[in-house]
C-alpha positions in Angstrom: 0.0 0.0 0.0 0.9 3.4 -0.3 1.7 5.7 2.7 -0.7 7.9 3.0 -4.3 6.2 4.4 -7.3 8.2 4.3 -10.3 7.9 6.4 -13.4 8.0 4.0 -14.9 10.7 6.4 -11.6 12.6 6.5 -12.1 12.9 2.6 -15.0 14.2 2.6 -14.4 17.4 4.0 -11.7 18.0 0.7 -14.4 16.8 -1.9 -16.7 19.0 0.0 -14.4 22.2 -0.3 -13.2 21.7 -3.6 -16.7 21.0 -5.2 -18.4 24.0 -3.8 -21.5 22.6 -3.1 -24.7 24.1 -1.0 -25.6 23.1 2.0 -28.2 20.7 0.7 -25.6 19.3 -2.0 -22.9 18.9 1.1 -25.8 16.8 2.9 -26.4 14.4 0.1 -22.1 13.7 -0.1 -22.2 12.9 3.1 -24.5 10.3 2.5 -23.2 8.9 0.0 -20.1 9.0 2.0 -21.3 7.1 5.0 -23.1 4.6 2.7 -20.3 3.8 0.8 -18.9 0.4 2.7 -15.5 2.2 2.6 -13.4 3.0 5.8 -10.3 4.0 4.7 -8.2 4.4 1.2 -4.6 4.9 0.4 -3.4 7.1 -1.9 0.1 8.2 -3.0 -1.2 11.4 -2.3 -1.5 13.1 1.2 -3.8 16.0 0.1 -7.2 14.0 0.7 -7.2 14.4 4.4 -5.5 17.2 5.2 -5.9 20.8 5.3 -5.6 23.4 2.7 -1.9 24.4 4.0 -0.7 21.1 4.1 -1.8 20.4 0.6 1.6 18.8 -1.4 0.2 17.8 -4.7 -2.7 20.2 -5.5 -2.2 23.6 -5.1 -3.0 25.7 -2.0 -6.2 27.2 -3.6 -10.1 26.8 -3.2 -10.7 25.9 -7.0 -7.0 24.0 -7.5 -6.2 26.3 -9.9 -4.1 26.0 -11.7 -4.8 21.9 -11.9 -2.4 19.4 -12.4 -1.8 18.4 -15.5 -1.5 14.8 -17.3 2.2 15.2 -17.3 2.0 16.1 -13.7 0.1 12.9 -12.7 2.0 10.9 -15.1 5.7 11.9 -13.5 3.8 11.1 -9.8 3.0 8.0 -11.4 6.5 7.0 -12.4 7.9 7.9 -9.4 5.9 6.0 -6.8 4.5 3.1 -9.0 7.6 0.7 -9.7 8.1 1.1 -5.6 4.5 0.1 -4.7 5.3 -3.1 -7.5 8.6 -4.0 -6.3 7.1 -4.7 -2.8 4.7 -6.5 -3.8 6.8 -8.9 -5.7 8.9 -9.3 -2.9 5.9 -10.6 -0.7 4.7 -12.3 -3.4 7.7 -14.6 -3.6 8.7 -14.3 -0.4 11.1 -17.6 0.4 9.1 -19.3 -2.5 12.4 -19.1 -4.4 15.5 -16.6 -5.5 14.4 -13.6 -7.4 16.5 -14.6 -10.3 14.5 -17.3 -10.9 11.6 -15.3 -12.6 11.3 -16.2 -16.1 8.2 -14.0 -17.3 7.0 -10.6 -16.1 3.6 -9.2 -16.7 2.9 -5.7 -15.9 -0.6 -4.4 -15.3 -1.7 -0.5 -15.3 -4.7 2.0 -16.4 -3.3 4.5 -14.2 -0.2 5.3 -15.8 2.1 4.8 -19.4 5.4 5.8 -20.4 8.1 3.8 -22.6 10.2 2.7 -21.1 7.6 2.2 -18.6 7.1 0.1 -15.3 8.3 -3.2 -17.1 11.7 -1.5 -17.6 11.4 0.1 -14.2 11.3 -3.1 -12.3 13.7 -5.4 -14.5 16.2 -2.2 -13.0 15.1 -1.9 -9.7 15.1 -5.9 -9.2 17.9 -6.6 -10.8 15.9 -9.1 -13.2 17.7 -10.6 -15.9 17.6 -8.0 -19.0 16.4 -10.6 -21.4 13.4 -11.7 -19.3 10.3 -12.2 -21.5 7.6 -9.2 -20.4 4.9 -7.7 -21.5 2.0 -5.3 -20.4 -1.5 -5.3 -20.2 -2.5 -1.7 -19.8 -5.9 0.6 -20.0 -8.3 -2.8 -19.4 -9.6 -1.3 -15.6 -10.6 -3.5 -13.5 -10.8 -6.7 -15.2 -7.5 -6.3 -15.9 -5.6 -8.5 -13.4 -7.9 -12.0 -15.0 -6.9 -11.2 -18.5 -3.1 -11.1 -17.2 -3.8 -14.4 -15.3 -5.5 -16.0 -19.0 -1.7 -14.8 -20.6 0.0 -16.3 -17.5 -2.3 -19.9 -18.0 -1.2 -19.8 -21.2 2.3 -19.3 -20.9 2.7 -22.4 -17.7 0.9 -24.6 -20.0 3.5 -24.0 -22.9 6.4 -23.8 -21.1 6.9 -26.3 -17.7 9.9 -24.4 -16.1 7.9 -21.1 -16.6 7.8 -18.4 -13.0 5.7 -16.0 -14.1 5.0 -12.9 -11.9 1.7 -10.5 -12.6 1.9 -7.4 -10.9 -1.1 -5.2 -10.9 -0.3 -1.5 -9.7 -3.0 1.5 -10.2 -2.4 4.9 -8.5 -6.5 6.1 -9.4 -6.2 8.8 -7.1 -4.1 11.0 -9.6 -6.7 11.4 -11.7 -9.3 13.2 -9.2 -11.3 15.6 -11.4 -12.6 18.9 -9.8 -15.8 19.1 -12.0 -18.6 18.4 -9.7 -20.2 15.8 -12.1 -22.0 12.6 -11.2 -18.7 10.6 -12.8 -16.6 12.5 -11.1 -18.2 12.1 -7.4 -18.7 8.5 -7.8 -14.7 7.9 -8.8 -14.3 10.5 -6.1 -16.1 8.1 -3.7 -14.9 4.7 -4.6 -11.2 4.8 -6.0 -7.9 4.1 -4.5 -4.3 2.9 -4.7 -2.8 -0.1 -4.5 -0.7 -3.1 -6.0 -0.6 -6.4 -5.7 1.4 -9.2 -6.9 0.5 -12.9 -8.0 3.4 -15.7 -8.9 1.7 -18.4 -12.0 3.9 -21.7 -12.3 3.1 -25.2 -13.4 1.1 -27.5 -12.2 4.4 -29.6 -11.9 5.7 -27.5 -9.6 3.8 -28.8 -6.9 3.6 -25.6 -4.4 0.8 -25.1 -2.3 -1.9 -22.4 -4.1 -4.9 -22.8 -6.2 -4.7 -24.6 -9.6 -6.3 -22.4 -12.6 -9.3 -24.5 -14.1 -10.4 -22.1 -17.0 -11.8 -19.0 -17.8 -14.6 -17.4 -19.4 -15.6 -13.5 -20.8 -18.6 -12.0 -22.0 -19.5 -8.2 -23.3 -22.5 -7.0 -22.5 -22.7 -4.5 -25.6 -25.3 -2.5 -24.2 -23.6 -1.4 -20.9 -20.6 -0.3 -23.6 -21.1 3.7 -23.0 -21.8 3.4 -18.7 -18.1 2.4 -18.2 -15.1 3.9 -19.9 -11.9 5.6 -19.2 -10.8 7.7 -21.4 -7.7 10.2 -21.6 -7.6 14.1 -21.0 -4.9 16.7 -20.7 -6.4 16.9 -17.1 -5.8 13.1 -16.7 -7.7 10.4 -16.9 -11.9 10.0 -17.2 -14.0 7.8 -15.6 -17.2 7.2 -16.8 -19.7 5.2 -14.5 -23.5 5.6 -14.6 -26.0 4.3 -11.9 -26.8 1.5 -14.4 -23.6 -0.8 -14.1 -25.3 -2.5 -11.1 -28.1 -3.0 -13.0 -26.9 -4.2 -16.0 -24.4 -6.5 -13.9 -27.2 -7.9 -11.9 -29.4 -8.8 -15.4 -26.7 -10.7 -16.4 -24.8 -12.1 -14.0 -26.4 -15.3 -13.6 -26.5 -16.3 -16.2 -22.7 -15.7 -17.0 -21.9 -17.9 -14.1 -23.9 -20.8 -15.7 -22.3 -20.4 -18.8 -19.2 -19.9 -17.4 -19.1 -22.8 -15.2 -20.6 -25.4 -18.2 -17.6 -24.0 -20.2 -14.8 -25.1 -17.9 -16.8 -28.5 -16.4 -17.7 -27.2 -12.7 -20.8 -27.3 -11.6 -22.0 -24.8 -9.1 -22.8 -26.6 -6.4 -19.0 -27.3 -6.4 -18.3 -23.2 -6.0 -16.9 -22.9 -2.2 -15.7 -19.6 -2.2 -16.5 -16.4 -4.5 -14.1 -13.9 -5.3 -15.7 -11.2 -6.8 -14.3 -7.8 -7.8 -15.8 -4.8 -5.0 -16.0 -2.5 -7.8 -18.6 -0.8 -5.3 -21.6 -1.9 -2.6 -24.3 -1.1 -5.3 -22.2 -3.8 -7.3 -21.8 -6.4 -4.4 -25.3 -6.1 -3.5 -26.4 -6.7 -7.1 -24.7 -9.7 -7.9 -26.0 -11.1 -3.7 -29.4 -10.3 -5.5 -28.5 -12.2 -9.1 -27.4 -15.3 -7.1 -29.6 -15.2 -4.2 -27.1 -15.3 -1.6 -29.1 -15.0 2.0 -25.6 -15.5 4.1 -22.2 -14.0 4.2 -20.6 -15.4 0.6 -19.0 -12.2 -0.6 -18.1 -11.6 3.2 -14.2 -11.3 1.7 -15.3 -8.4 -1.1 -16.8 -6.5 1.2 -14.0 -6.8 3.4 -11.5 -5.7 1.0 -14.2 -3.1 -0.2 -14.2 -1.5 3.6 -10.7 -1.7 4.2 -9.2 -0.3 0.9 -11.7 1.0 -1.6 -11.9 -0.1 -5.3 -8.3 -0.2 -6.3 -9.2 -1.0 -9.9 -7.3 -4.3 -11.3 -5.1 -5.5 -7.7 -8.4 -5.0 -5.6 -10.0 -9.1 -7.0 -6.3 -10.2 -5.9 -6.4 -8.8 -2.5 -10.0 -10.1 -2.1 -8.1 -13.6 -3.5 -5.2 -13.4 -1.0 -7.7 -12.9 2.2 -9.5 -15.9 0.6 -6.0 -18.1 0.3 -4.7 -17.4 3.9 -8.4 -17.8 5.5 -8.5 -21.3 7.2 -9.1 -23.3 4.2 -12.0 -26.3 3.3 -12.0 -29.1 2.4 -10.7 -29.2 -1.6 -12.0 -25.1 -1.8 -13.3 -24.4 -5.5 -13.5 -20.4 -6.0 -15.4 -18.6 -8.6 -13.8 -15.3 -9.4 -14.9 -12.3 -11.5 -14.5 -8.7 -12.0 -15.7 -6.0 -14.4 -14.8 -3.1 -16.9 -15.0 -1.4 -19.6 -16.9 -2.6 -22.4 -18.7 -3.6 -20.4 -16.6 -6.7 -19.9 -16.8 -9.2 -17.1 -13.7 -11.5 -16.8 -14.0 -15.1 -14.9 -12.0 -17.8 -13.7 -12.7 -20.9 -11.4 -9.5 -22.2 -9.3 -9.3 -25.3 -7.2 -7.1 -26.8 -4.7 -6.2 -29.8 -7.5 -5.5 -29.7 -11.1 
């Protein structure tokens, strides 16, 4: 995590300032506030719970003028991302085995590019060997971390001596817009930084961890224009409309049936659910789709409380508090999260191959 945590109700005094709202307007914020399921978020950033003086980042004035542009965020980016990413590697790996034994890096970001870029960062700051195979998976949101697990699958299954590390790092907090719009209070509300690392091998390799079983993704075409980031000389734009849960809870169902008759599970056989906290409204809607009555996204909610939606690491940090919980008998998860597109991206792991 980064440094700096923020209370959600130390934040909202900042959004409240720098929005200008009414008193009504400052009423209805705060409700949303306290509803949110959030306690605390971290940020790179110390600005969100302090005062006006102490502000580092934004400058000291009522309507952040002048605002921080996308080559601002973008140099904040470089410098505190490849950190965050190292340390998570490093607990990743642990004692699992030397550093040097890494044999495939994956880099995952919408929250920052450059070239060279966090790839070339990390290879330097880890001393990997310069003719390690990487590549990136950038601008995908929150889904992001399962696609880069689908490259990983791929890659063990080709290649038996394969260490493969993902490392999912987003710094959303950069791109905080000013404009009092609905997109811009909800990302205002919900996002956060984080990273978080995941090591793919072979099934060979005979470690204890969860064994990859398949995956599945769907678009729902018509829920293409209520989630999208886009770019800005500002920074980055969030677009997400009051429909997402909605349109997630239509759907979701039935994406678990199909998923699970594509990779040969059935559902009675799903122990544990790892689903993405992309919000409440969201975990509420899918506990509606699948007519959960007891406490089966009791992890997402967790991770939802404790650090906000952290875009792609936050479905590996629900995963890790899954892995280290004391475990069942022969555990079968069912994992998904969700983006643009609107895309939702799922796997199913088990404790055997």
């Amino acid at each position: 995590m980064p440094a700096y945590c923020h209370r959600q109700a130390a934040i909202l005094p900042f959004m409240q300032n720098v929005y200008a709202m009414n008193p009504v307007e400052n009423r209805k914020l705060a409700f949303l506030y306290h509803q949110s399921g959030i306690e605390t978020r971290y940020s790179v950033i110390p600005d969100y719970s302090s005062g006006i003086h102490n502000w580092e980042f934004y400058p000291q004035t009522e309507n952040l003028d002048p605002f921080p542009s996308l080559e601002k965020r973008i140099e904040c980016f470089n410098q505190h991302a490849a950190p965050l990413s190292a340390e998570a590697i490093l607990n990743c790996i642990d004692d699992t085995f030397d550093i040097s034994e890494i044999t495939h890096l994956i880099t995952v970001s919408c929250t920052g590019m450059s070239a060279p870029g966090l790839d070339v960062q990390l290879i330097e700051m880890l001393n990997l060997d310069p003719t390690i195979y990487r590549t990136s998976v950038n601008f995908m949101g929150c889904y992001a971390a399962i696609h880069a697990l689908k490259i990983a699958d791929d890659i063990c299954k080709s290649h038996r001596s394969a260490r493969v590390i993902i490392v999912c790092t987003e710094l959303c907090t950069l791109h905080f817009q000013r404009e009092a719009s609905l997109n811009s209070i909800t990302s205002g509300l919900l996002f956060a930084d984080g990273s978080a690392a995941v090591l793919v091998t072979h099934d060979s390799y005979n470690k204890e961890g969860l064994h990859l079983k398949g995956f599945y993704s769907e678009i729902i075409s018509r829920g293409k224009k209520d989630m999208s980031w886009e770019l800005s000389s500002s920074g980055f734009l969030m677009t997400l409309s009051g429909y997402v849960p909605e349109l997630i809870e239509e759907d979701f169902n039935s994406l678990v049936t199909k998923a699970t008759d594509r990779i040969g599970v059935s559902r009675s056989d799903i122990t544990e659910w790892c689903i993405h906290p992309g919000g409440k409204r969201i975990l509420d809607a899918i506990g509606r789709s699948l007519h959960f009555k007891n406490e089966e996204l009791s992890q997402s909610y967790a991770v939802l409380k404790e650090y906000g939606n952290m875009s792609s690491p936050t479905i590996l940090f629900v995963l890790e508090k899954m892995m280290r919980q004391p475990k069942r008998n022969d555990p079968t998860v069912f994992a998904a999260a969700f983006g643009p597109g609107l895309t939702m991206e799922t796997f199913i792991a088990s404790a055997h191959a």
